[in-house]
N, C-alpha and C positions, 0 to 999 in steps of 0.2 A: 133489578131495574130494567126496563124495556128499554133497547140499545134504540130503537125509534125515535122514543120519548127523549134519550139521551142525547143523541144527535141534534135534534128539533132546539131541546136549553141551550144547548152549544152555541148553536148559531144565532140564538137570540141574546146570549151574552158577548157573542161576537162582533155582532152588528151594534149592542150598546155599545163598544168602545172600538170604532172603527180604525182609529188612527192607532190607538194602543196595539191590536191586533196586526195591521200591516207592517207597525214596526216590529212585531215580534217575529213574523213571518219571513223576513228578508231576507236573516241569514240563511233559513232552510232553503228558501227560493233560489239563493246566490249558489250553495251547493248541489241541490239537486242540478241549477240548469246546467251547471260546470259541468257534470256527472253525463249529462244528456247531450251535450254538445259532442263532449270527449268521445263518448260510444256512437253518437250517428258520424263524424269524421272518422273515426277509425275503421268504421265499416265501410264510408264511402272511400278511402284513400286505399283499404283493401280490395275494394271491388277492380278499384284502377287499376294495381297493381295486376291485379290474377286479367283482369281485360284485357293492362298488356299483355302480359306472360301469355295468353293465349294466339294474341297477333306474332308475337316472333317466338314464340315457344321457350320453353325453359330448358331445351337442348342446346342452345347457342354456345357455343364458346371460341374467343379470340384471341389471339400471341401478337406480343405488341415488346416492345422495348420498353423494360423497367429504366423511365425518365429520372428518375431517384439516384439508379446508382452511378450515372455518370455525373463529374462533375462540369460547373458554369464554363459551355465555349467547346467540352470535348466534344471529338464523334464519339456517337450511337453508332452500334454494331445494328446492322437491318437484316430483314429475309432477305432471304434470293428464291432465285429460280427453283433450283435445287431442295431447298428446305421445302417449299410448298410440293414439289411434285414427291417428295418422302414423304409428307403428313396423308397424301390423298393417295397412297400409294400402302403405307403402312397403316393408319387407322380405320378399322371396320366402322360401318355405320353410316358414311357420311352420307347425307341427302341434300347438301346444299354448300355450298361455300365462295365465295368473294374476298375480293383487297378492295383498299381505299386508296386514292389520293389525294390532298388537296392543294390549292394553290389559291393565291389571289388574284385577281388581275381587273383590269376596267372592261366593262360589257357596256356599245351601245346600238341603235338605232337611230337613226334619220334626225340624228342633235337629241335624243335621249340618251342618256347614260347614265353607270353608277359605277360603281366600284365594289366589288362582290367577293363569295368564294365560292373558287371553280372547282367541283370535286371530283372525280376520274374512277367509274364504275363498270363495271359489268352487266352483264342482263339480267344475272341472278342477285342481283344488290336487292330491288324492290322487292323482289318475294322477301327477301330475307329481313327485312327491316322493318314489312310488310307496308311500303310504300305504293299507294293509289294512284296510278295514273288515269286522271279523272278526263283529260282527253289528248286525242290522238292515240302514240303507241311504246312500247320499249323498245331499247335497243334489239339489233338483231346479230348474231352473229355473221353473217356478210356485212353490215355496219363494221363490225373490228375485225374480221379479213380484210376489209376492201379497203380499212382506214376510212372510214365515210368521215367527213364533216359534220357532223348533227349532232343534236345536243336536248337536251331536258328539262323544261325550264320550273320552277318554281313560282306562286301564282302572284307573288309582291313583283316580282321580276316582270313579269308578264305585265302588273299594272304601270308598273316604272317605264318601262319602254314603249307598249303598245297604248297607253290613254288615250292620247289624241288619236287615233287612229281608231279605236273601238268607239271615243264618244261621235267621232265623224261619221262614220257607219252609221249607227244608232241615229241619230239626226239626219241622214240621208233617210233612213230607213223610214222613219217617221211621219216624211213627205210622200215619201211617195206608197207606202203600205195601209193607204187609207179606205181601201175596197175590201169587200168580204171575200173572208178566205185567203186572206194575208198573212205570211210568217210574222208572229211577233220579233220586236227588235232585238229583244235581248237574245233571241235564239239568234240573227244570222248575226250579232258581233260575238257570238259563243267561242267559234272557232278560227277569230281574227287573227289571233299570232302562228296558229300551223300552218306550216312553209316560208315562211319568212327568213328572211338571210340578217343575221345580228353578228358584231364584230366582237369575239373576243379577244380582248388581244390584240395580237395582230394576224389574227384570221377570220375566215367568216365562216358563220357554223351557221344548217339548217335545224330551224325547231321543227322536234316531228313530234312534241307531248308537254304537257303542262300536268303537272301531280297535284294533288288536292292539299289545300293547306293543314300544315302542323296544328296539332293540341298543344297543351299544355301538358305534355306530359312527361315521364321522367326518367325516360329512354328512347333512345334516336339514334341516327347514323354520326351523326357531330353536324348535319347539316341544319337549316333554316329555312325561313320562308322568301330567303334571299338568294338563294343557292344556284348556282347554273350546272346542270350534270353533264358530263360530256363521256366517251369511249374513255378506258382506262391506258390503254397501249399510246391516243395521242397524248393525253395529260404525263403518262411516263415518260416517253419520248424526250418531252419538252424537258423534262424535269432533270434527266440522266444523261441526255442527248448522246442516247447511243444503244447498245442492245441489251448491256448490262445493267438491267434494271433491279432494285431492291425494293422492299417492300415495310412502310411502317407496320401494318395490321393487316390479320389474316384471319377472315372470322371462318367458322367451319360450325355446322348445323347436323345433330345424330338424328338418328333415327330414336335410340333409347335413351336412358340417363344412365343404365350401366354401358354404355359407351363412349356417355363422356368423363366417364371416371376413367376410365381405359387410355381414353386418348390425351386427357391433363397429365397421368401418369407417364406414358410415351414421350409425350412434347418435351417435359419438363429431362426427361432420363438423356434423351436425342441433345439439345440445345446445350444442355450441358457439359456434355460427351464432346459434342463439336467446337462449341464455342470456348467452355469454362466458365469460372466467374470473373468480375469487376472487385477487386476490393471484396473479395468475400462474398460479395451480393451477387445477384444471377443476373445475367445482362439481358434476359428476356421476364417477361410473367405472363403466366396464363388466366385469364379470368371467363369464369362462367355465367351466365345471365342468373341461375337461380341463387348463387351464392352473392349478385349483386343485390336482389332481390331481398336475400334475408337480411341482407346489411340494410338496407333502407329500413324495411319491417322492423329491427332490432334497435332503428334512433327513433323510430313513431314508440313504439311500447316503451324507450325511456321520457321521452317527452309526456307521453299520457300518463304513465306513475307518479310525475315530479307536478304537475298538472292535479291529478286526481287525490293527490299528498293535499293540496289546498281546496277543493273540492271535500274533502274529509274533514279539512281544519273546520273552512264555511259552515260546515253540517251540524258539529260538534257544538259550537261555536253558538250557532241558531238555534241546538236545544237544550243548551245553557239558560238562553234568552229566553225560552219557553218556560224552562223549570222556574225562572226567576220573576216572571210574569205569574204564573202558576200560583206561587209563592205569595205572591202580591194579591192575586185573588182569593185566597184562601182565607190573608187578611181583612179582608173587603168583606166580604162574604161570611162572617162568622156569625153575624147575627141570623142569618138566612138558612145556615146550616143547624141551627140550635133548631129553627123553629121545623126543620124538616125531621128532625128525630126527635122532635114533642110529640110528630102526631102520627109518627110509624114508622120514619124511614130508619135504615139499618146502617150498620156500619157502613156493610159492601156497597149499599146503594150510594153511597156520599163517596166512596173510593170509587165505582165506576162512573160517575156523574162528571169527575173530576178528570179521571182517564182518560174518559171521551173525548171531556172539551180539550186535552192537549193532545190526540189523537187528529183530532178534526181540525186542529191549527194548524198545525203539521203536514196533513195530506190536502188543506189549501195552498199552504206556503210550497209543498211538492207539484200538485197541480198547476201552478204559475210557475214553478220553475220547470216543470216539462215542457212549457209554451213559451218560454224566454229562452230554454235551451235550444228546443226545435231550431226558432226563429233563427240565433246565432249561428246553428250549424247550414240552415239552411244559405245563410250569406254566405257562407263559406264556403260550400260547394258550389254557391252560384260563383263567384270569385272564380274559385280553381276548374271551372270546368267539372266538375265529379258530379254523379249520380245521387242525388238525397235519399238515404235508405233509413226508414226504423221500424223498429221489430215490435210488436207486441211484447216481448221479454222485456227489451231497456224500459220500455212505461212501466209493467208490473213491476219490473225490480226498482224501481224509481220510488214508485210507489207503496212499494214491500219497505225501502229505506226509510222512508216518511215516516212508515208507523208505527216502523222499531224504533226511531227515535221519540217518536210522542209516547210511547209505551215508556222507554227506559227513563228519560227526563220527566215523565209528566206523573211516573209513579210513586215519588217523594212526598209532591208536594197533598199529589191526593191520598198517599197515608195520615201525612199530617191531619189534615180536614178527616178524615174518618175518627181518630182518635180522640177530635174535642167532645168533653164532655157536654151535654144537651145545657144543661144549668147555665153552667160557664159561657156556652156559646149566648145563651137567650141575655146575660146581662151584659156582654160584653160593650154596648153602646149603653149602659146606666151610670 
């Protein structure tokens, strides 16, 4: 039989019974688009991942106090002085490193204020974190020799505090920038909050930069789009008041990845060596970016199994509903089949006749579900911020799925139909 010719009855027995056909269709559609969703988010939430990995690298690794094994109200054993200058001292490799601190306190301006967290860094924090200072500058090291006053702002902060002052501007600007060859406004209230004196606390700190706002993404420094940065030596000061200062976390940055196998190894032999444990437990832990990485990766690829376990059921499920439809036509159809092998048709041509049409049901019901699946995944990267990726592969394979299920479901019922005898089919309405 001419697979043309086959296709062409198909859809003209398709379109006789439209609503039959859509309902049979639904479940293939409800699994393929599962199937299509699952595969563009898993690409787009990998793309993410490897995007970040690539802004702070997959060499990062930091030592921080295992908060587990102390118990409700002890002290935590901290860095020191000493433990950081043995790590940068004894591990090869390093090309980057920082501490954190953070603190809360009330931050305002001219009867603006809020209430925020103030976190206490270094110079090399933004590289490391791969933080954008979108304007002005970073700190400087004469900034934490000289003990500067200055501070970092975040661009919620900047809004919180500076509005009225940026929409003043802007509305100044506006009167009077009415000649040609006038700065637009939003350019001169660009850089309205650098040099300005804001109280935190009970000090006054100069903004010398504003960082660009956070993603959504699923690694950061712990900070926000609320964050005030300040020198790390004044936020300890405050914090220790005095010279003795400790340290919650201590990120360090290699050059290689057999280096930070090298220096997890070291960390872990050292802090033990000196400290001990808690209760059996180690009063420190080391954690690496790419080993957080694969833990993320390793709950998407269970969620997508447990997901795509129903996306199989749907599939199955819909070419049940085909075979049984199939089934139903066969019935239908029996007098139609007698009179096709009265006047020549063959077995095989009544078995591919049949094949097709539940081939062709099938890679419609797939076809709509590749455009229902898109669509979903496409909400969802708009949602999360991620990149909409799909491949040539997920459609064919989508695709390839459709017609192995029209093939294995729809080959029953068109055996069936091949086997009635001509006689039998021709009286079957007498």
């Amino acid at each position: 039989m001419n697979i043309t010719e086959g296709i062409r009855q198909s859809f003209d027995v398709i379109s006789g019974n439209k609503i039959r056909s859509f309902l049979t269709m639904l479940g293939i559609n409800f699994g393929v688009g599962c199937l299509i969703a699952i595969s563009i988010v898993g690409l787009a939430f990998r793309d993410s991942i490897n995007s970040e990995m690539g802004q702070y690298g997959s060499t990062l690794l930091w030592v921080q106090p295992d908060w587990h094994a102390y118990a409700s109200g002890e002290q935590r054993t901290l860095l020191t002085k000493r433990d950081l200058a043995y790590f940068n001292s004894a591990l090869p490799g390093i090309v980057g490193s920082g501490t954190i601190f953070d603190n809360t306190s009330s931050v305002s301006y001219k009867g603006n204020s809020t209430y925020t967290t103030i976190m206490g860094v270094d110079p090399a924090h933004f590289e490391l974190f791969a933080v954008k200072i979108e304007k002005g500058r970073n700190f400087m090291e004469d900034d934490i020799t000289h003990r500067r006053n200055v501070c970092i702002i975040r661009p919620d902060i900047e809004s919180t505090l500076f509005s009225d002052e940026v929409t003043s501007t802007m509305s100044s600007g506006s009167d009077s920038d009415s000649g040609s060859g006038s700065v637009p406004t939003s350019e001169k209230g660009s850089d309205s909050s650098l040099g300005k004196i804001i109280r935190v606390g009970d000090r006054n700190f100069t903004v010398i930069g504003v960082t660009e706002r956070m993603g959504q993404g699923f690694l950061s420094d712990g900070s926000d789009n609320n964050t005030v940065f300040i020198p790390q030596n004044l936020l300890a000061s405050r914090i220790w008041g005095g010279p003795d200062i400790k340290y919650w976390v201590y990120l360090m940055k290699f050059d290689t990845p057999e280096n930070v196998d090298l220096a997890e190894e070291r960390i872990l032999h050292y802090l033990d060596g000196k400290y001990g444990k808690i209760r059996e437990e180690d009063r420190f832990r080391v954690e690496r970016m790419d080993s957080y990485i694969g833990m993320v990766d390793k709950v998407l690829n269970i969620v997508s199994i447990l997901i795509l376990v129903i996306a199989v059921i749907s599939i199955v499920v819909g070419g049940l509903g085909i075979m049984n439809i199939m089934l139903v036509a066969v019935t239908e159809r029996t007098r139609e089949i007698g009179v096709r092998m009265a006047v020549g048709a063959r077995a095989r041509d009544i078995l591919s006749q049949f094949v097709i049409e539940a081939i062709t049901l099938c890679l419609l019901g797939g076809g709509t579900g590749i455009l229902f699946g898109s669509g979903l995944a496409a909400i969802a990267c708009s949602i999360l911020d991620w990149k909409f990726m799909i491949s040539a592969t997920i459609i064919l394979g989508a695709l390839s799925i459709s017609t192995i299920i029209g093939l294995i479901f729809g080959i029953y019922p068109a055996y069936q139909a091949s086997k009635l005898m001509p006689i039998d089919a021709l009286r079957s309405d007498i």
